[in-house]
C-alpha positions, 0 to 999 in steps of 0.5 A, spaced: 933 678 277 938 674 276 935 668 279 929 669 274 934 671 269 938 664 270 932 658 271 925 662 269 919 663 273 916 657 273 922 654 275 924 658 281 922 657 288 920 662 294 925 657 297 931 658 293 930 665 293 929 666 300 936 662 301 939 667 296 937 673 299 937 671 307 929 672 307 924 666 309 920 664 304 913 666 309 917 673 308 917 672 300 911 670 300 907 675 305 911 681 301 909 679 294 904 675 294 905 671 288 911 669 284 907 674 278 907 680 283 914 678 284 916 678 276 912 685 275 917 688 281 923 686 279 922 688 273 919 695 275 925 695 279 930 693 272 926 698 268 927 704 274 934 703 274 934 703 265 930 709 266 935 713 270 941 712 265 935 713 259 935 720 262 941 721 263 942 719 256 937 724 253 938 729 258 946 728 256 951 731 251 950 731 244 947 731 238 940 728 237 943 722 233 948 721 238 943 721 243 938 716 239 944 712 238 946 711 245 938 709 245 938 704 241 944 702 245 940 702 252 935 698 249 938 692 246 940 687 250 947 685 252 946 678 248 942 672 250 939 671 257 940 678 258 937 679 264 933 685 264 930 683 257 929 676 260 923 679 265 921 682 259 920 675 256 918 672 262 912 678 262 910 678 256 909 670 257 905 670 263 901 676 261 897 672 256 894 668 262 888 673 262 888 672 271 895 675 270 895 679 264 889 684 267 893 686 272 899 686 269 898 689 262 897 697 266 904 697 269 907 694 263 904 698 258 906 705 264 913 703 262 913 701 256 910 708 254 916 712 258 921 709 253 916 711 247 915 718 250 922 719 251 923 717 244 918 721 241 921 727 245 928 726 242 926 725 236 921 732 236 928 735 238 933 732 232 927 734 228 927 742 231 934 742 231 934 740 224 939 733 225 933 729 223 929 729 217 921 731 219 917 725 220 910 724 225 915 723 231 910 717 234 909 713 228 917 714 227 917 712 234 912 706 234 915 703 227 922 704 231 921 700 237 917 695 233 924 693 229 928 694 236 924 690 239 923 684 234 932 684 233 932 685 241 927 679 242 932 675 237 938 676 241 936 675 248 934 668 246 939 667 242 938 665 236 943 662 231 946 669 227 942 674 231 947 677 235 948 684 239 952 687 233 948 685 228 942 688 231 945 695 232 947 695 225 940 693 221 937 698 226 943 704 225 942 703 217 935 704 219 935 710 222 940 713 217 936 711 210 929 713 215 931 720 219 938 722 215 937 730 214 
């Protein structure tokens, strides 16, 4: 992950990576077939261990605007060249060539629908619980991962004036003006 987060797809080598990880290139190659293979594990591997601390999170203390917070802050990167936001960027690129998006689009659409779901899901409890005002959660949930994604996207590659802070500011004010009971 690091590696892809460092140089980018194109310019890693199976070479280079074996070198960093102790294996033949040969070796790399047999188990992931292809650089694009080996895209799509790491960043089922990334989104694994960020769904680990996603359900830790919902699963967690606190009210569900608390929780939506802790969300929202799982979700925005770090800042630019944010590792696990760079193998989302290198995905989204590569799955527009049509050979590697017809496989790839499956397994990205599976995690990016465990995020949306379990936010759908928090949402439903914030809204039964009275801590949230009453919205159609999935709509509520898509329109919230679009702004996510468009202030996140800004920050992992580092557009002037795009900062983490900013970010979880504009998408906080959000929620307070659209889910505030």
């Amino acid at each position: 992950m690091r590696m892809i987060a460092e140089s980018g797809l194109e310019r890693l080598t199976m070479a280079a990576l074996g070198r960093e990880v102790g294996m033949s290139s040969g070796h790399l190659a047999y188990h992931f077939g292809s650089k694009d293979e080996l895209l799509l594990r790491t960043l089922e591997w990334s989104e694994g261990r960020l769904g680990e601390e996603r359900k830790r999170i919902l699963e967690g203390p606190g009210s569900a605007r608390e929780r939506l917070d802790a969300y929202v802050d799982l979700y925005v990167p770090s800042g630019p060249r944010d590792p696990h936001w760079t193998l989302w960027l290198e995905v989204w690129n590569r799955s527009q060539n049509a050979a590697v998006g017809a496989s790839a689009r499956p397994r990205q659409s599976a995690i990016e629908r465990a995020w949306h779901d379990d936010l759908v899901a928090l949402l439903i409890e914030g809204v039964a619980r009275g801590e949230l005002r009453a919205v159609d959660p999935d709509r509520c949930a898509a329109r919230l991962r679009a702004l996510l994604d468009g202030f996140s996207i800004h920050v992992a590659i580092g557009l002037p004036g795009a900062e983490r802070a900013q970010a979880l500011a504009h998408v906080r004010e959000f929620v307070e003006e659209g889910l505030a009971a």
